[in-house]
N, C-alpha and C positions, 0 to 999 in steps of 0.2 A: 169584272175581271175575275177570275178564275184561277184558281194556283195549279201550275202546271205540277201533273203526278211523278213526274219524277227530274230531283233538282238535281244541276251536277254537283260532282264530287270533289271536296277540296284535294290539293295537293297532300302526298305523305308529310310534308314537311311541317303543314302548317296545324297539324293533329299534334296535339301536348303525347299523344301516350310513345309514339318512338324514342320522343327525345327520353322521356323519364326510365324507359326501361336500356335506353344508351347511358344512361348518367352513373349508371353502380360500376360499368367496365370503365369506364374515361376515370372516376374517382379511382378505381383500383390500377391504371397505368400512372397516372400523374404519381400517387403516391408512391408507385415502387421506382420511379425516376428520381422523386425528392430521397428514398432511401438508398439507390445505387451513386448520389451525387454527395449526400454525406457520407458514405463509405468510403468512395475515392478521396475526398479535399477534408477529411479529422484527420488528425494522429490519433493513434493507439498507442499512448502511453506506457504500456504494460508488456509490449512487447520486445524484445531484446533483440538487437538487430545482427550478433554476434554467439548467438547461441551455441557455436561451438564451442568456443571459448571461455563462454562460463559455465557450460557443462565441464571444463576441465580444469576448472577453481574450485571446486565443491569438493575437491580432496584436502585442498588447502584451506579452506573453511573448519571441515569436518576433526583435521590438526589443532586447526586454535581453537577450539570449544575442548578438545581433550587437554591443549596444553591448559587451560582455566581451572579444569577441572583436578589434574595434576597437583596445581600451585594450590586449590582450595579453593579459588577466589569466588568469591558472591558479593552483591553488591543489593542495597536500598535506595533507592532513587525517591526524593520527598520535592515535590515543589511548593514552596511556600504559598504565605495565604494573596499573596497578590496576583501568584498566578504566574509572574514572571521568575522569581528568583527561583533556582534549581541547585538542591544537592545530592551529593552521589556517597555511602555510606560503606568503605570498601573494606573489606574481610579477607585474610590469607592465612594459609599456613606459617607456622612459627618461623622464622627464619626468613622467609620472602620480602624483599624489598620492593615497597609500593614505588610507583611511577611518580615522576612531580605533577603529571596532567593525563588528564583522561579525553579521550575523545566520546561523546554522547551524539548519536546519530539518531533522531527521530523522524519516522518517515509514516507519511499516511497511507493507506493498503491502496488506492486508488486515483490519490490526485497529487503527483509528483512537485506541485508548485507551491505544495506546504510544506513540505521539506523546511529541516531545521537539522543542520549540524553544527555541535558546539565545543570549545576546548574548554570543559573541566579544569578548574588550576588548583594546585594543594593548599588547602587552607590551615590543614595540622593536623595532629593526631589521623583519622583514616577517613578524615572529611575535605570532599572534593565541592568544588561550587562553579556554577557560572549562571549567566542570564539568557532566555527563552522567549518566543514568542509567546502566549498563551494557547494553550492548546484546549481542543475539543472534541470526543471524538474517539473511535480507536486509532490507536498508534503502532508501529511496530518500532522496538528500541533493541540498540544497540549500542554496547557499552564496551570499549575497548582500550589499550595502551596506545601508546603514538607511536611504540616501534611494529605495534600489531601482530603483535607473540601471538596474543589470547583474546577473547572476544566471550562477551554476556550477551545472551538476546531472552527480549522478551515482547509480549503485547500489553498495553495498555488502553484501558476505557476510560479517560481521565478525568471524567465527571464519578464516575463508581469507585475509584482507588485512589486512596490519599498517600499511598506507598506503594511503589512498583518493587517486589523482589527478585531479584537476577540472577540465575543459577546456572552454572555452566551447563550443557545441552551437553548429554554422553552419544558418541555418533555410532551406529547399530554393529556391534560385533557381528560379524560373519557367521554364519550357521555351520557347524561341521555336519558335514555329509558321509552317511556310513555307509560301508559296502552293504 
């Protein structure tokens, strides 16, 4: 018997090189499917659902960093060596009457379910204290009254700084414009 000179032809299908040069477009749809199906079903955290509105608070903000700076006030914020216990070290001009309790707002730049707001209570002289989760990390802090005259911001790397200092934020004078 004799091999016949010409054998038929398999089908396309059953040739490995279609599928392999189909497989880089099918990998590139799948994926941008599993990324349009995590875009729709996350939250984004970070986004303010009411941005007019706090667009029209930034005045009133921009008021209590001046009224802070006004009164003098500055503050030291130490957390102790366990990590948890927290004090706040408050400074005014002569004459200023300190609050009985401070409000301590610790918020992480990214993941809102670390959040830690805490009531400062007066412990004497211009020392404030309360208890904390332990933090790690940077932080953004804010330090304010409970009637919320005035308000201290700062950041925090809380493995790098063993004392966060808190200075009232001056909000940008207007530029005069000459003829």
């Amino acid at each position: 018997m004799s091999k016949p000179a010409h054998s038929p032809a398999t089908p396309w299908y059953r040739e490995p090189w279609p599928w392999l040069l189909m497989l880089g477009p099918l990998i590139v749809v799948v994926a941008g499917l599993v990324t349009a199906y995590l875009a729709v079903v996350s939250n984004d955290g970070l986004v303010v659902d009411d941005y007019y509105k706090e667009g029209l608070g930034i005045n009133q903000r921009t008021a209590r960093d001046q009224r802070a700076a006004d009164l003098g006030i500055v503050a030291e914020v130490v957390v102790g060596a366990d990590g948890e216990r927290i004090r706040a070290f408050l400074q005014a001009n002569e004459g200023v009457r300190l609050p009985d309790s401070l409000l301590l707002r610790v918020t992480h730049p990214t993941r809102p379910g670390l959040d830690q707001k805490l009531l400062l209570r007066f412990e004497g002289g211009s020392v404030y204290g309360g208890t904390l989760r332990p933090l790690q990390g940077r932080w953004h802090v804010v330090l304010e009254d409970e009637g919320q005259e005035w308000r201290l911001l700062g950041d925090w790397v809380a493995e790098q700084e063993v004392v966060l200092r808190l200075r009232p934020l001056r909000p940008p004078q207007p530029v005069a414009q000459g003829n």
